[in-house]
Structures are given as structure tokens and as C-alpha cells.
N, C-alpha and C positions, 0 to 999 in steps of 0.2 A: 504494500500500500504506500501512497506516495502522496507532498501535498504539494499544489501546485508551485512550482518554484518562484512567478512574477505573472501578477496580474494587472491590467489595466481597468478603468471601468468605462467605459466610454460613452458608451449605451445600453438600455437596458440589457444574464441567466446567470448556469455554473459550470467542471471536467471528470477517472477513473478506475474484477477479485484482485486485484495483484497488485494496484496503484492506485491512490486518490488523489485529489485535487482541489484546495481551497476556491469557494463562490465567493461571491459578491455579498454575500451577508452577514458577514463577519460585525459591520460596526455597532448595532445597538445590542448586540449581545453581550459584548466583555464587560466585566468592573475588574476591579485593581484591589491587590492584596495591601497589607500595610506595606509595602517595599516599594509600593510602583507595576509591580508584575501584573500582568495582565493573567485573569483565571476563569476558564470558560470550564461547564458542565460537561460531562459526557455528552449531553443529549447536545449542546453547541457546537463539543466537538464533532458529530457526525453531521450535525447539518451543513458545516461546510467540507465534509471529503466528498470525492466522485470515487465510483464504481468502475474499472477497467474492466471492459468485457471484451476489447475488440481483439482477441489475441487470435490466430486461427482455429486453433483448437477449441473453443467456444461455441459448441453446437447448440439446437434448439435448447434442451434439458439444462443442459451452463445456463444458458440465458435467463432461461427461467427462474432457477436457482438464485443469480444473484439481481433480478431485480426484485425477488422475494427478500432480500437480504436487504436493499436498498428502502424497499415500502417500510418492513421491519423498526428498518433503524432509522426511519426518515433522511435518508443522507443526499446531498444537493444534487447528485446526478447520476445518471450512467453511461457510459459511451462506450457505444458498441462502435460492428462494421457497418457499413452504409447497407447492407441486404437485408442486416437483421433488424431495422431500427423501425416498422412496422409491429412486427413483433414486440420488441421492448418497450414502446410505446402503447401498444393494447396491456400488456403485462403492468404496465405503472397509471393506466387511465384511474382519474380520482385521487390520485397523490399531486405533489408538489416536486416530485423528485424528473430532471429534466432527464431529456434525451438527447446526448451530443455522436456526433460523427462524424469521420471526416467528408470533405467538398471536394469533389475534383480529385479524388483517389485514383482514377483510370490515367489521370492527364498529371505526367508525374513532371510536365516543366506548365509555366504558364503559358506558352506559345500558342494552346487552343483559343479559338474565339471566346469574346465574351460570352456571346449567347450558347455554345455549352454548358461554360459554367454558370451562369443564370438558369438553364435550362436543369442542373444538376439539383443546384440550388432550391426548384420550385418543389422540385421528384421529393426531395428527403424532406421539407417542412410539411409537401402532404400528407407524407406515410409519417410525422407526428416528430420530427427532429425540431426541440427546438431551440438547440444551439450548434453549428457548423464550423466545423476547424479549417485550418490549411495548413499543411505543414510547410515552412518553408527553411530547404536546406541548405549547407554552409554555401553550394554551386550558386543559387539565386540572389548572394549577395554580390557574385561578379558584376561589374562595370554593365556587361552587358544586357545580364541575366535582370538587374534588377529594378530597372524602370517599370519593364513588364510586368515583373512580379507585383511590385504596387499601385500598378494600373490592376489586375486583378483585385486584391485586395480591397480597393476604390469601387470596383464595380460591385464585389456581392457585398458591401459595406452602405452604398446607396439602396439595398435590396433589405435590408434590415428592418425598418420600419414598415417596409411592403409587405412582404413576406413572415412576418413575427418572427424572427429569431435573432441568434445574435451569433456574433462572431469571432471566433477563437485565430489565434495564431501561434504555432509552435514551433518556435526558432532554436534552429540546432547553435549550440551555440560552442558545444566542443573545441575548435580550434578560435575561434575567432577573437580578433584583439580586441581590448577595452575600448578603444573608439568604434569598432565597427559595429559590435555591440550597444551602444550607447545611440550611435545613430541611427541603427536598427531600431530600436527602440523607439526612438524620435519619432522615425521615417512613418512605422509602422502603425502609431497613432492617429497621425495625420491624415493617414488614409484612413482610418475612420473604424481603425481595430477594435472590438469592445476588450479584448483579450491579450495580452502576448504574455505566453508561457516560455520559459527555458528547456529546452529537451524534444525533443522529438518522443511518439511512440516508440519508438524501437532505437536501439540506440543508447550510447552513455547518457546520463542524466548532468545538468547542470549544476554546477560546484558553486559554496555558497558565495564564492566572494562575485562570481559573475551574479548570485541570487542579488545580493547586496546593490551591485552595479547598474541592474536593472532596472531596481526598484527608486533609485536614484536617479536618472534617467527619466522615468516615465511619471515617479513624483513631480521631476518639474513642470510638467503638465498637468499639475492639480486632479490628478486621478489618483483612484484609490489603487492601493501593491498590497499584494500578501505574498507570504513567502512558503520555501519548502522545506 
């Protein structure tokens, strides 16, 4: 289980049996010990983890499994593969527990049309997604690679309030220097991210000092950051 490493809040959801992921509701829940420390319940803590479901191996019976796990413990989401999120969405109908997946999962650069990923976009909020990632990897911060990428980014980020969902971004952030990172970050807001997370699904996971650096970064956008 895992919690999200760096969030944005831009606009209005929440992220993932194996990994979880701090929402966006974190702030009227904390109060402070006599030290200053901030001390949330159980039950606070599970409202802000997400449910990873999207691993391959996660057939029907997984699925079901842990979004029984998720209604259970009320916990802020689940995020499956994009096939199965009709399914996980009938399985959580009557909760508050969202349903995240990835966008544009077939189109592993952004080089496809817009209206694909519009097109991708409309498919998964009807079968009941309602919050949509992208991943975007360390290749997409090239020079060339990245205009595009946040030209996409732009498009299903105008489709937000259309569409009801919100928008996730998971930036690999493995090799990448502390400016590209930082600008990343910047870049990625701008374009109208509600989300940027550290880490990729699959992949090493993001190290605190880049958690740190992020949250720094996207703080000075007056946005809310939580960490992992």
C-alpha cells in the first residue's frame, strides 16, 4: 500500500490491494496533538488511501474483492485497468469511494489526435471513471516530446468540467533533475492538472526528497500537496 507521493488540487476526486494514495480531503479532518503533530483516526486514515487494483493479474473475483475492501473501509478510491472500471464502478455504486484509470493507455506517446483521447476520455466516464490519469514518462519531458504532451494534458483538462471527472498525472520522476522536476510540476499545473503524483504505476517509486520538491513547486501555486 502506498500514499500518494505529491498532489495538486486544481479542480475538483482521489488514487491505489498493493498501493494507496492520499485525496483531496485531507484538510478538515486533522487536529494537532500538544507538539504540533498533526493526528488523524483510522477511519481518516483510510478515507484518504486509494485501492490499486490495476495490476494484470486482477481478474473479475480481485476486483470484486477489493472494492468490497474499499466500501468496507470507506477508503477514497480504486483504480483499476481501463476494461474493468464498469465493473468496479457497479461494485462501488452508493459509496463515495471513486473510480480512477488510466486515459490513453493504448497511445503510449501523445502523438495520437486529440479527439482519440477525448474520444477515450468520454468511453471510461461513461462506464463510471471518475477520475482519469496519464502517465507521463521521463521520454515526454524531451524538448520535443513535451509540448505535445501538454497540449494533451490541456485538452482532457478542458474536458473536466464536461465530462465530470478529474485529472490525474503520474510523473516518472526516477532520473530526473531538480529543475526538470520543479518545472514539471509548474508546466503541468498550468495545463490545468487537478493531480501530479511522483511514480509511475509500474516502476520505482518516488524518493522523499523529490516528494519534498514537488510539493514545493506546486505549493507555489497555492494548491493543496500531500505526500507519501
Amino acid at each position: 500500500m502506498m500514499v500518494a507521493d505529491a498532489i495538486t488540487g486544481g479542480s475538483p476526486q482521489r488514487q491505489g490491494p498493493e498501493e494507496m494514495s492520499s485525496s483531496d480531503s485531507a484538510g478538515h479532518l486533522t487536529s494537532f496533538g500538544d507538539r504540533g503533530r498533526q493526528r488523524l483516526t483510522v477511519e481518516q486514515v483510510a478515507g484518504l488511501l486509494d485501492h490499486r487494483l490495476y495490476m494484470p493479474h486482477v481478474g473479475p473475483a480481485e476486483l470484486e474483492a477489493g472494492c468490497q475492501l474499499a466500501r468496507d473501509h470507506q477508503l477514497a478510491a480504486v483504480t483499476c485497468r481501463p476494461e474493468q472500471v464498469a465493473a468496479a464502478a457497479e461494485h462501488l455504486t452508493g459509496t463515495d469511494v471513486a473510480v480512477v484509470t488510466a486515459v490513453g493507455s493504448q497511445n503510449r506517446t501523445c502523438a495520437a489526435s486529440d479527439d482519440v483521447w477525448i474520444d477515450d476520455a468520454r468511453v471510461l466516464t461513461a462506464q463510471g471513471a471518475s477520475e482519469l490519469a496519464v502517465a507521463v514518462a521521463r521520454a515526454r519531458l524531451e524538448p520535443r516530446e513535451w509540448p505535445g504532451c501538454l497540449r494533451t494534458i490541456e485538452v482532457l483538462a478542458a474536458l473536466q468540467p464536461v465530462e465530470g471527472f478529474r485529472l490525474r498525472v503520474h510523473l516518472e520522476t526516477g532520473e530526473l533533475s531538480d529543475e526538470q522536476i520543479t518545472t514539471a510540476c509548474e508546466d503541468l499545473t498550468r495545463a490545468g492538472a487537478w493531480m501530479v503524483q511522483g511514480g509511475l504505476w509500474e516502476g520505482e517509486r518516488t524518493g522523499f526528497r523529490q516528494v519534498v520538491l514537488m510539493r514545493e513547486a506546486l505549493g507555489v501555486l497555492g494548491l493543496d500537496v500531500g505526500d507519501g
